[in-house]
Structures are given as structure tokens and as C-alpha cells.
C-alpha positions in Angstrom: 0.0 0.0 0.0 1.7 3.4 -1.2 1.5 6.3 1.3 -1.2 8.1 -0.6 -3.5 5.2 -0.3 -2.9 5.0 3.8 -3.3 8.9 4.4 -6.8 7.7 1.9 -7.6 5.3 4.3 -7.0 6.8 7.6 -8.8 9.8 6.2 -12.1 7.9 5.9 -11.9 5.5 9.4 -12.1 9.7 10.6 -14.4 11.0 8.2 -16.7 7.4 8.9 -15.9 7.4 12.9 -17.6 11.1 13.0 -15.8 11.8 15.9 -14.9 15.2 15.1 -17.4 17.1 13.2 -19.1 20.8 13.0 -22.6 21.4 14.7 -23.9 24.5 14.3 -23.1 27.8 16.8 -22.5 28.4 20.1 -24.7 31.1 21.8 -22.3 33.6 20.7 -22.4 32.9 16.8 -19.9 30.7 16.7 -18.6 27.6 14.7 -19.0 24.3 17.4 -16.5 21.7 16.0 -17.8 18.3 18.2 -15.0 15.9 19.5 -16.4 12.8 20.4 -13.8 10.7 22.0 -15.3 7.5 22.5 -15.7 7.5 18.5 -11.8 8.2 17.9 -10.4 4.8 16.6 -7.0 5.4 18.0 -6.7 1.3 17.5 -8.0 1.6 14.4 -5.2 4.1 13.5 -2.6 2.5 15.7 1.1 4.6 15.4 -0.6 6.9 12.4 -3.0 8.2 15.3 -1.1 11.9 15.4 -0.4 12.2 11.9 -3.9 11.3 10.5 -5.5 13.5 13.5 -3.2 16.4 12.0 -4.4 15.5 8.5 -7.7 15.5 9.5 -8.1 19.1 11.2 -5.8 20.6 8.5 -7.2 19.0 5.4 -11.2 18.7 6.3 -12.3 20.8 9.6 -10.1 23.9 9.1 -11.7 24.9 5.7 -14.5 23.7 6.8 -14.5 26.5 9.1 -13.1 29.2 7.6 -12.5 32.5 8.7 -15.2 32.1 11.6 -14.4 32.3 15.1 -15.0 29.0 17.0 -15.1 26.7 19.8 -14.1 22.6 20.5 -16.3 20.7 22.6 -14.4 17.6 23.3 -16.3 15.1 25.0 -14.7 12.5 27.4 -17.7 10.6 28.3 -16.7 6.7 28.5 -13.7 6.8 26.8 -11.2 3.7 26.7 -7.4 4.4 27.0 -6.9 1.3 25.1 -9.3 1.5 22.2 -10.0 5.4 21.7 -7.9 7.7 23.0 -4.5 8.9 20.4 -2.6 10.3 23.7 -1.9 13.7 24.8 1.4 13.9 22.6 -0.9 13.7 19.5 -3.6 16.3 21.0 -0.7 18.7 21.4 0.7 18.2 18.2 -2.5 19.1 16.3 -2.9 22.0 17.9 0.6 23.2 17.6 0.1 22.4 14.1 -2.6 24.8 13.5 -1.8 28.3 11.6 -1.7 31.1 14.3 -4.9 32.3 12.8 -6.5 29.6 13.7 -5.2 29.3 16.7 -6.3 32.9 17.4 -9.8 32.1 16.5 -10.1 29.7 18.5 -12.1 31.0 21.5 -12.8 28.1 23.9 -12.4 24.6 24.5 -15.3 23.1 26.3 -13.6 19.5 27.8 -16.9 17.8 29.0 -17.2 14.6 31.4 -13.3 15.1 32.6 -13.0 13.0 35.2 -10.8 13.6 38.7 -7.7 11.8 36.7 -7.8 14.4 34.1 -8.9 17.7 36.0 -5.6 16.6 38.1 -3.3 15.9 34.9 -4.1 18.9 33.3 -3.5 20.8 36.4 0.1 19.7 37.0 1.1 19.5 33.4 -1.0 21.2 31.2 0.5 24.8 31.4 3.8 22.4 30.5 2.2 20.6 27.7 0.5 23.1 26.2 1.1 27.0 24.9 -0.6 29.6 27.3 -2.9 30.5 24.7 -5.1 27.0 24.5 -4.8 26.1 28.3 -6.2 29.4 29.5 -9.3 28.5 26.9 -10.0 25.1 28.6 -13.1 25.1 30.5 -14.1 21.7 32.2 -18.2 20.9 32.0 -18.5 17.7 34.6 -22.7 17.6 33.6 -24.3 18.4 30.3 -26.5 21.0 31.5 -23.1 23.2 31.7 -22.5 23.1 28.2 -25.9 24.4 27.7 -25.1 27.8 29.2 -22.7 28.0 26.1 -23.8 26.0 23.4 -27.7 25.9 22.5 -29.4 22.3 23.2 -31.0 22.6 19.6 -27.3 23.1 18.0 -25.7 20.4 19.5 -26.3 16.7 19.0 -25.4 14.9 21.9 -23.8 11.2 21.6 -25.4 9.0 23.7 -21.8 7.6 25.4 -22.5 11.3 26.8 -26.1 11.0 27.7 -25.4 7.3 29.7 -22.5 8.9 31.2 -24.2 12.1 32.4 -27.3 9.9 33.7 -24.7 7.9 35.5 -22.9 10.1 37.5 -26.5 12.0 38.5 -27.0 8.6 40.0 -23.7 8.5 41.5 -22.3 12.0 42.2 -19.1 10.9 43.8 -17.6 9.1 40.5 -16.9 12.9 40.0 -14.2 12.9 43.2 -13.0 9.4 41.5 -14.3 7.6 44.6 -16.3 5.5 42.2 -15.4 4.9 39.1 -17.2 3.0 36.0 -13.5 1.2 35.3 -11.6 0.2 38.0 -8.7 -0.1 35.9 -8.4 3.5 35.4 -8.7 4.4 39.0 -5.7 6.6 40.7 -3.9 5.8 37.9 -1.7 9.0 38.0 1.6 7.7 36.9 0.5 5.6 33.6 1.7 8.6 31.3 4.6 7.4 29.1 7.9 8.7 27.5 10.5 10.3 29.9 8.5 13.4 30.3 5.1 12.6 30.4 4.5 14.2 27.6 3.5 11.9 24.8 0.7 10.2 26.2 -1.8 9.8 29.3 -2.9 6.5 29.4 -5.6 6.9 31.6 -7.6 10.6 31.9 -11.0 9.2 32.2 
């Protein structure tokens, strides 16, 4: 298989896996590009995870957007380390990656359903990890009815990893101190983040 005909194919496992599209505007007018993370197929993908995510965002979502202002909303809800999550080395490099235009207009990162593990990570390494600029526009929504004060219910399809998830931890509020958790195997997992920096991946932010 030449290299044209992988960056074809990891192209459409993206464009199929609809885990990152554009869904209307945000309360202020503008562009919402969706992030599903349970939909990422980061197996799928295996070690082309960061390139085709960079490939992705340049060559389809940028133009998509245009010269509009927007905003991210990732959503977290039930993701697996193993099966749909490309790392936080990837994550960085796209953004790093995008023209400082684009990076300018980018107003707001909405990270719903972060879990203790991540709200922790970020905080110790995220102003390492990441430029000023996109970790001072992170802004963490632990329930969907958050978002809403942002993003209008009727311009935002919500997956439904995201609905069970947000029904879940109604039931059981303290999942959100990671007393409970719906995987044990990603509890207090603090020190599973690889390379000799931490930097390339977090295998467990859920």
C-alpha cells in the first residue's frame, strides 16, 4: 500500500468514525467543532493516530471553518485508554500544528465529562504541555446541562456515550471525586503517562 493510499484510508476511518465534526453555533455565533472521544479509533489508526488527526483538522475541519471564530467541545464521556484515546502527545501536536490564525480564533475549549484523573493531569502539566494560549481557553463541564449555558441544546447533538455517562454520575455524584469509578482499571492511575516526560501520552484521563 503506497503512502497516498494510507493517508486515503485513515482519512475515511475519521471521516466514517464522525468523531470530530461541526454542529452549528455556540450562543455567541460561533462555529462548534464536536469531539467525540469514544468515537476516535485510536486502535483503528494504531502509530498513524497523530499524523492522521493532524491531517484531519488541516485538510477537512479547518476549511470547513473558515475564517469564523470558534469553539471545541471535546467530549470524554466513556472513553477507553486502550481503544480510543491517540494520547496527549498527539492532542498537542495538532494543535501546535494549526496556523496562528486559527489558533487565534479559537475562542474556547469546552472538555466535558473530565473525570478527577484528568482535572488533576491537566493541572500539573498542562501549562507544561500546552502554549498559554489553549490552556487558559479550557473550561471543564463535569454535567451536560453546563455546556448548555454555552452552546444551545438545539445546535448540539449529543452522543449518547454522553447521555449514559451524564445519567450515570447523577446517580452517583461521587464518580466525579473518583471515589467511584465506571473502570476500576483507570482508578488513581496518576503515573501511567509514558515517554521520559510525560508528555506523549496519558494513558488513563478518564
Amino acid at each position: 500500500m503506497t503512502m497516498a493510499d494510507l493517508t486515503q484510508e485513515t482519512e475515511l476511518l475519521l471521516e466514517r468514525s464522525r468523531a470530530i465534526t461541526l454542529h452549528g453555533r455556540d450562543k455567541r455565533g460561533r462555529a462548534v467543532v464536536r469531539i467525540v472521544g469514544k468515537y476516535f479509533p485510536a486502535r483503528a489508526l494504531g502509530g498513524r493516530a497523530e499524523e492522521a488527526l493532524r491531517r484531519y483538522v488541516s485538510g477537512r475541519v479547518l476549511p470547513e471553518i473558515g475564517e469564523r471564530e470558534f469553539v471545541v467541545v471535546y467530549v470524554h464521556s466513556l472513553v477507553d485508554r486502550g481503544e480510543n484515546f491517540p494520547g496527549v502527545g498527539a492532542i498537542r501536536a495538532t494543535y501546535e500544528s494549526l496556523p496562528a490564525a486559527a489558533k487565534e480564533r479559537l475562542r474556547a475549549v469546552y472538555f466535558v465529562h473530565p473525570g478527577l484523573q484528568a482535572r488533576l493531569f491537566f493541572a500539573t502539566f498542562g501549562r507544561f504541555l500546552f502554549s498559554s494560549g489553549l490552556y487558559e481557553k479550557l473550561r471543564y463541564m463535569s454535567r451536560l446541562e453546563y455546556l448548555w449555558e454555552h452552546v444551545s441544546k438545539g445546535e448540539f447533538e449529543v452522543p449518547e456515550c454522553a447521555r449514559r455517562h451524564d445519567d450515570e454520575l447523577e446517580r452517583r455524584p461521587l464518580m466525579d471525586y473518583g471515589i467511584e469509578a465506571t473502570d476500576r482499571r483507570c482508578m488513581f492511575d496518576a503515573a501511567s503517562m509514558d515517554t521520559s516526560t510525560s508528555l506523549h501520552s496519558l494513558r488513563c484521563i478518564s
